[in-house]
C-alpha positions as CSV (number, residue, x, y, z in Angstrom):
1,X,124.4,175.7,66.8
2,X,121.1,175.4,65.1
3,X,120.8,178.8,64.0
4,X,124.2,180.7,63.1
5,X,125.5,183.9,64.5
6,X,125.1,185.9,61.3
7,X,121.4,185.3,61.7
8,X,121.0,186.5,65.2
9,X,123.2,189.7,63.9
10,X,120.5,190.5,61.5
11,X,117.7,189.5,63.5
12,X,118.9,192.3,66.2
13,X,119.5,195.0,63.7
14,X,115.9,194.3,62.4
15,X,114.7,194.7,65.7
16,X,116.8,197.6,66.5
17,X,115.4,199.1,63.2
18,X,111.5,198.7,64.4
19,X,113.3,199.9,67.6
20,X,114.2,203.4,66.1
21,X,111.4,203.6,64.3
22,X,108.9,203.3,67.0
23,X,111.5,206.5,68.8
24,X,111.3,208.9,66.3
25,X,107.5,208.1,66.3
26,X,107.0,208.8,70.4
27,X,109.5,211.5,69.9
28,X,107.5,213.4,67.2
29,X,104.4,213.5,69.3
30,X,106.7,214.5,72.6
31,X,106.3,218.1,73.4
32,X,109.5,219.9,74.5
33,X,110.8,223.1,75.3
34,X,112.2,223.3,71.8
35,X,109.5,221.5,70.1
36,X,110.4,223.2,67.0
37,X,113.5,222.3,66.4
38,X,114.7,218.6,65.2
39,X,117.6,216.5,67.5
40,X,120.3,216.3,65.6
41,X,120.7,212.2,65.8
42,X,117.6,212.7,63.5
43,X,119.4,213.9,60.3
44,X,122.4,211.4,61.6
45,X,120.5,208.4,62.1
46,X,122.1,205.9,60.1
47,X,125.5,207.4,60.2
48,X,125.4,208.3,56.8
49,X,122.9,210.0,54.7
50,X,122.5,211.5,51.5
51,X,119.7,213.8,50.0
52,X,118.9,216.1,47.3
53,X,118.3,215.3,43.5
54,X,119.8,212.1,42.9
55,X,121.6,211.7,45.9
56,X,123.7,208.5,46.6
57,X,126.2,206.6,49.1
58,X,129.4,205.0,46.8
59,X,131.5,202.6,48.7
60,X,134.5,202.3,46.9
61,X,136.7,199.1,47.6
62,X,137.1,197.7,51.0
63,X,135.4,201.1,52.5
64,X,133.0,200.5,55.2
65,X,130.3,201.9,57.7
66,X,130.8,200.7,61.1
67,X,128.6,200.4,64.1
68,X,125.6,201.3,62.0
69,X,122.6,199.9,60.7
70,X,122.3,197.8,57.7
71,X,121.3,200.4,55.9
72,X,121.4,204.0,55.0
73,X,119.0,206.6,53.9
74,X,119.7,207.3,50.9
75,X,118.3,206.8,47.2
76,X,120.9,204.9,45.5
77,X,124.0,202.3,47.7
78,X,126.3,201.5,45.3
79,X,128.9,198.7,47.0
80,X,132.1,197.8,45.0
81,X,131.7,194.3,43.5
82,X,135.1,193.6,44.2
83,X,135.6,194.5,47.8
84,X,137.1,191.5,50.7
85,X,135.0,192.9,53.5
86,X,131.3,194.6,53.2
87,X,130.4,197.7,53.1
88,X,128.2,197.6,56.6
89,X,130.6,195.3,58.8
90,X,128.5,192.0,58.3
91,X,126.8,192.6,55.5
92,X,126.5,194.6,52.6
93,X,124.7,198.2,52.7
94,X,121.1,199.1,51.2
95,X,119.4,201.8,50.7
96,X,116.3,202.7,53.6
97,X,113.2,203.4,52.9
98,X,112.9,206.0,55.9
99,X,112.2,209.4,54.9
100,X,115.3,211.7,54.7
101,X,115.1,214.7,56.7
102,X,117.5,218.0,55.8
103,X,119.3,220.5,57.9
104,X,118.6,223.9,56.2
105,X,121.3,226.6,56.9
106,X,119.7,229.6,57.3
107,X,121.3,232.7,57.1
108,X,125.3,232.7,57.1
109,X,127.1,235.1,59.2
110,X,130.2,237.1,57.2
111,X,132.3,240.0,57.3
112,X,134.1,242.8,55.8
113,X,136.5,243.6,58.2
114,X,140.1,244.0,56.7
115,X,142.3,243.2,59.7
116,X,144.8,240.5,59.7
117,X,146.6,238.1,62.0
118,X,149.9,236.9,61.1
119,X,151.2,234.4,63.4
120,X,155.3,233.5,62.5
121,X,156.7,230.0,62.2
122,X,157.2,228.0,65.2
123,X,155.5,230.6,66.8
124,X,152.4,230.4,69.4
125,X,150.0,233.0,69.6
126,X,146.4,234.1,71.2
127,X,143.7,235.5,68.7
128,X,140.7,237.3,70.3
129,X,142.3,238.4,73.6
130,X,141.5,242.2,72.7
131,X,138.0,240.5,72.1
132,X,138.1,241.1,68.3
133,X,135.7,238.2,66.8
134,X,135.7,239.4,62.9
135,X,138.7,239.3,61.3
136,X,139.5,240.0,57.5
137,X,142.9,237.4,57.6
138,X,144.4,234.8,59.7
139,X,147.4,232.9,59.0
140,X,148.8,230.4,61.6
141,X,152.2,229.9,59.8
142,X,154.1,226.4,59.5
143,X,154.3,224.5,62.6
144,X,152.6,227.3,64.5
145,X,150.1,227.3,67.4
146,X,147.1,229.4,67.3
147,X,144.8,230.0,70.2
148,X,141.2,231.2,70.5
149,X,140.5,232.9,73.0
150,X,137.0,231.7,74.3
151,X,134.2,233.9,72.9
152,X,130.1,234.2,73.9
153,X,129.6,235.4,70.6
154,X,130.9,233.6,67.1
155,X,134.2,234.6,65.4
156,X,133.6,235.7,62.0
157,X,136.1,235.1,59.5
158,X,137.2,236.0,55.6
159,X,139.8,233.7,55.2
160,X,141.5,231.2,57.8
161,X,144.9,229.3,56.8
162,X,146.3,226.3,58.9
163,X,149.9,226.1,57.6
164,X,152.0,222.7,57.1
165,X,152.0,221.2,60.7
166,X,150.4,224.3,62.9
167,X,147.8,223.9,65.0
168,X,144.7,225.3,65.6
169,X,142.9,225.3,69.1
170,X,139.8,226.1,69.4
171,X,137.6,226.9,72.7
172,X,133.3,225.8,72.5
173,X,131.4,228.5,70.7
174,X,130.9,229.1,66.9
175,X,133.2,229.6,64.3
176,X,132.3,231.6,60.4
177,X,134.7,230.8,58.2
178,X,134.3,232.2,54.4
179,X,137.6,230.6,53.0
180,X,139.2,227.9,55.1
181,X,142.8,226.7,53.7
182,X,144.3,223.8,55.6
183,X,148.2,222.6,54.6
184,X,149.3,218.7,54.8
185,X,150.2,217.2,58.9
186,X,148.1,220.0,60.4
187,X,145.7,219.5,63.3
188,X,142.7,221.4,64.7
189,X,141.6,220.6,68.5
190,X,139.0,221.3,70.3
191,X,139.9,222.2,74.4
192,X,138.1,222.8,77.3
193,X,134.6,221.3,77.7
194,X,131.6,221.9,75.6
195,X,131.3,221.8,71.7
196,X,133.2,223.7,68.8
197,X,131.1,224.4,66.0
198,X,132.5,225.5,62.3
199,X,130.8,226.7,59.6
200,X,132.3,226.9,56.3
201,X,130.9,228.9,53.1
202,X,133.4,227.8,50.8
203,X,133.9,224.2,50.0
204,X,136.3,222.2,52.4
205,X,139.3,220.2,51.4
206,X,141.2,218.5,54.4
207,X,144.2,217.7,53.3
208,X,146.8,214.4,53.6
209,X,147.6,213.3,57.5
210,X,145.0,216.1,58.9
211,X,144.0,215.4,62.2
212,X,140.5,217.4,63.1
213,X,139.4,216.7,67.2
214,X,142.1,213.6,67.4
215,X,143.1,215.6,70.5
216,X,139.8,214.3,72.4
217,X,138.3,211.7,69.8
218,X,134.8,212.6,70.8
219,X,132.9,213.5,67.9
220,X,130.3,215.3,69.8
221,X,132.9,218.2,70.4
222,X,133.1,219.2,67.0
223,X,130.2,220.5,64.2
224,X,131.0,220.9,60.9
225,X,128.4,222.4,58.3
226,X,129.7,223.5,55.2
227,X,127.9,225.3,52.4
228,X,130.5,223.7,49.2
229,X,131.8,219.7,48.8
230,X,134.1,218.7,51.8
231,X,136.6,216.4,51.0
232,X,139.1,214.2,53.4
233,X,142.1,213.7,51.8
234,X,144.2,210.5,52.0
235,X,144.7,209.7,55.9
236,X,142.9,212.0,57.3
237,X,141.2,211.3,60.8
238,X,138.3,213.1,61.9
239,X,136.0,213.1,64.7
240,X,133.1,215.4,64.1
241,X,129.8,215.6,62.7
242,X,129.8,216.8,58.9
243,X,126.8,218.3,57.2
244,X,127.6,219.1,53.8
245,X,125.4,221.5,51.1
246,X,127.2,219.7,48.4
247,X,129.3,216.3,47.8
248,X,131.0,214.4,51.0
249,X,134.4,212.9,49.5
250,X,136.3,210.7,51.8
251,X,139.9,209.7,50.4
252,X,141.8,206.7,50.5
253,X,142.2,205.6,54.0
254,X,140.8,208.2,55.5
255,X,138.7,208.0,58.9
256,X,135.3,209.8,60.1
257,X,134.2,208.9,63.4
258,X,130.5,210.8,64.3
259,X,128.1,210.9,61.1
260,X,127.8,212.0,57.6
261,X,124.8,214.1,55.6
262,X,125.7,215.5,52.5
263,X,123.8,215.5,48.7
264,X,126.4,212.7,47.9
265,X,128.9,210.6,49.9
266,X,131.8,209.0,48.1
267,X,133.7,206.6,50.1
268,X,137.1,205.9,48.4
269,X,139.0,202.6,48.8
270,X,139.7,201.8,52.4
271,X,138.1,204.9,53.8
272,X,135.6,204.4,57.0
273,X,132.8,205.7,59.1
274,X,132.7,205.2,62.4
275,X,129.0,206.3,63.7
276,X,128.8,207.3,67.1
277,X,124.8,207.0,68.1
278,X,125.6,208.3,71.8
279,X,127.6,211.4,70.1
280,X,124.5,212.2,67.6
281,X,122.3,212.8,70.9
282,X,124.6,215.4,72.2
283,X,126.2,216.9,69.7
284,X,123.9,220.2,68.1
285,X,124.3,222.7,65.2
286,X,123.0,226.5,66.6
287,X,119.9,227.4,65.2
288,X,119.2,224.3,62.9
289,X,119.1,221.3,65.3
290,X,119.4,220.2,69.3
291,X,121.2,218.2,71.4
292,X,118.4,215.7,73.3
293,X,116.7,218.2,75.7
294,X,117.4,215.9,79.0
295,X,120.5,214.7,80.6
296,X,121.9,212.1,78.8
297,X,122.6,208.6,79.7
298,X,125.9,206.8,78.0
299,X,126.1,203.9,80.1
300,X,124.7,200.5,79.5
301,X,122.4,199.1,82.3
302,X,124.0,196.2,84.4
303,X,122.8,192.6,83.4
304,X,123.5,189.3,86.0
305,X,122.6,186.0,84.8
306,X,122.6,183.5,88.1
307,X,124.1,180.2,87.7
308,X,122.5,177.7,85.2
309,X,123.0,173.9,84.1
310,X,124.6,174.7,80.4
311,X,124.5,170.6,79.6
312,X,121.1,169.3,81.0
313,X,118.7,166.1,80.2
314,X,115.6,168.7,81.2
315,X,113.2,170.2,78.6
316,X,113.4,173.5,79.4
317,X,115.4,176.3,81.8
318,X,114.8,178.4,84.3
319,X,116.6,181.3,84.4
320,X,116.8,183.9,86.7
321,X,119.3,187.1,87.8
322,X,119.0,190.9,87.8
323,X,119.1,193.9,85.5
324,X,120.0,197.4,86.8
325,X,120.2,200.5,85.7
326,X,122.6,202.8,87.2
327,X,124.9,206.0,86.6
328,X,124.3,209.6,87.6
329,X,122.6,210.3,84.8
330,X,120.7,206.6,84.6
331,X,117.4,206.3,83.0
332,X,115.9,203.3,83.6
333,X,115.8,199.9,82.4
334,X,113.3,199.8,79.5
335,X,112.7,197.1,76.7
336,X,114.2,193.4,77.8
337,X,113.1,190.7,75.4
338,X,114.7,187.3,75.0
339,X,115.3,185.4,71.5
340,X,114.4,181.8,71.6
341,X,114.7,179.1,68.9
342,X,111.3,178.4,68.1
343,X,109.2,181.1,69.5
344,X,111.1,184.4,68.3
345,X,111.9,187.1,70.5
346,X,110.4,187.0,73.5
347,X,109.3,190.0,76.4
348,X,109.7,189.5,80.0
349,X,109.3,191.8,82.7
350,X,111.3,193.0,85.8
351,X,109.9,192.2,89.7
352,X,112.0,195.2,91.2
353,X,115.2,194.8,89.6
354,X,114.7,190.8,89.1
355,X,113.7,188.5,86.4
356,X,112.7,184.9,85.6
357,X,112.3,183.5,82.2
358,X,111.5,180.2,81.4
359,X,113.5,178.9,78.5
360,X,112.0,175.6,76.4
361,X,115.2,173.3,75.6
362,X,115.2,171.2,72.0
363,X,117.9,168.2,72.0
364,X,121.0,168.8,71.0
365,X,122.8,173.0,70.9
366,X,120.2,175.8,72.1
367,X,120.9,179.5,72.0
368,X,119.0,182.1,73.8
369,X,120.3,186.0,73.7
370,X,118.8,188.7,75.9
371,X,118.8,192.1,74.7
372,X,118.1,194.6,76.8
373,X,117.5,198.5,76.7
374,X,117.4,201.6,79.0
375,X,115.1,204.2,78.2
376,X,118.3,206.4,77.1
377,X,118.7,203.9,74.1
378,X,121.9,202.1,75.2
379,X,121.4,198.1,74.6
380,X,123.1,194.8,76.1
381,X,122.8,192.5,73.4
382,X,124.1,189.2,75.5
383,X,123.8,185.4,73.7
384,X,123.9,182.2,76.0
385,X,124.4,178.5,75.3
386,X,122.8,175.4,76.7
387,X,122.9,171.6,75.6
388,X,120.2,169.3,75.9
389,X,121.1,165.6,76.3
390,X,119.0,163.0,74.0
391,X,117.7,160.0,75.6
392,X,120.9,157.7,76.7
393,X,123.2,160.5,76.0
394,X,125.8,161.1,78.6
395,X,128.1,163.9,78.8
């Protein structure tokens, strides 16, 4: 081909950058029912983010962002010199130059209740079924289940300990936790619909083999705002939204799928972030940011190409077929553009749900890629081939 594929990836994250850009632009000047609170895919927008005095993004050795842009908003990216694959997927990560945004806490909720829960070993309990929400102590001893009972109002909690492979289930609704201590092979889940939020005062340390929301793997189940450092120990997996006061420390090998924002993210050596755009527009933190205030729409519009001569002597294409938008909650088709060779990308515009583009052909290897947007934000992003014979050339 005449132009590689690595270019065309980087020509559609530039255009998906103007892309967000010109979003966040329409959506400041949208008036909504919550107008005064941010969307929470604003302070998660590049899937990491860092902020404060001096704040930075370190990728240590082979550790990666994934699914993200091609760059993060932060002051400083510092990428290991060293490292076989880079640090965004195809390329290494800069800094951006887009303003970063902060998620400020507000008042925490605490308590000095004195009353304790002692779940034994092996043992699996409810907590809250007498509707107590503040507790001074609970313990979910080793290879234990413990059970929230689902709440309208948060749980409050002094001190919460997650012994060496229990479990923790937790219901939606909000969660105050002054001192969280988690043991080695433990889990937390979230069950039943709607979102768990967790607030922690103290720092967080999530230790070796924890599992936090594996049970589902949506990250826009699970919240996490804590007012210390959190740090993900070595093989951890995580699917959650983090928002970190302090330092973000992922260990080796560990896993975060959702988004980061902390005052400094560390990546260790083999550690990843998976960011989840579709999660970031439903996921919310009470008080401090919202989910999108309409119904959302995950799924990609539906693109048909009809029929075309790939190997052709003509000098240019026709091409013709239908885009659709559909789902319960669909949106609409909104942006469709084409890329072509020498005239960049290229608008075109529906007739119903049909389309007709006319496509000039050079000799020799042509590709043309269609990318295409609902109104939601989900994208096709959908490269074709055709050849052009040469004078006398036969196929």
């Amino acid at each position: 081909m005449n132009i590689s594929n690595s270019i065309y990836f980087l020509m559609k994250k530039n255009f998906k950058i103007q892309k967000t850009l010109l979003f966040f632009s329409l959506l400041a000047t949208a008036s909504f029912t919550f107008a005064d609170m941010q969307v929470c895919e604003t302070y998660f927008s590049t899937g990491i983010q860092a902020r404060g005095p001096g704040n930075f993004v370190r990728f240590g050795y082979n550790a990666q962002l994934l699914n993200a842009y091609d760059s993060v908003n932060t002051e400083t990216v510092f990428n290991h010199r060293w490292s076989i694959k880079k640090s965004c997927a195809s390329t290494e990560c800069t800094k951006s130059n887009s303003i970063n945004v902060d998620m400020n806490p507000g008042p925490k909720l605490e308590t000095a209740a004195t009353n304790e829960f002692i779940i034994p070993p092996d043992k699996k309990l409810t907590i809250g079924s007498n509707n107590i929400v503040q507790y001074g102590k609970i313990v979910a001893s080793e290879r234990s289940v413990a059970t929230f009972k689902k709440q309208s109002i948060p749980y409050v909690i002094n001190q919460l300990e997650v012994g060496y492979k229990s479990k923790l289930r937790l219901p939606a609704g909000e969660y105050w936790v002054n001192k969280l201590k988690l043991e080695v092979e433990g889990r937390i889940d979230v069950v039943g619909e709607g979102q768990v939020i967790l607030y922690v005062i103290d720092s967080l340390s999530v230790p070796l083999n924890f599992r936090i929301n594996d049970d589902t793997k949506n990250p826009a189940k699970m919240a996490i705002f804590t007012f210390g450092d959190s740090t993900f120990y070595t093989g951890t997996r995580t699917y959650a939204f983090v928002r970190t006061e302090g330092k973000i420390n992922l260990g080796y090998r560990s896993m975060i799928v959702g988004g980061l924002l902390g005052n400094y993210v560390d990546l260790e050596p083999e550690s990843q972030v998976t960011y989840d755009l579709a999660a970031s527009r439903s996921v919310q933190f009470n008080n401090f940011c919202r989910a999108f205030p309409y119904p959302l729409d995950t799924v990609q519009p539906v693109f048909v190409l009809d029929q075309y001569d790939d190997i052709t002597s003509q000098d240019h294409l026709v091409l013709t077929g239908t885009i659709v938008d559909s789902g319960e909650n669909a949106s609409g088709v909104g942006d469709t553009s084409i890329f072509i060779d020498d005239r960049g990308w290229v608008p075109f515009t529906l007739n119903g749900n049909s389309f007709s583009v006319n496509v000039p052909l050079h000799y020799g290897d042509n590709l043309f890629t269609f990318l295409i947007y609902d109104r939601a934000g989900n994208e096709l992003f959908l490269p074709y081939t055709a050849y052009r014979l040469s004078p006398g050339e036969e196929f």
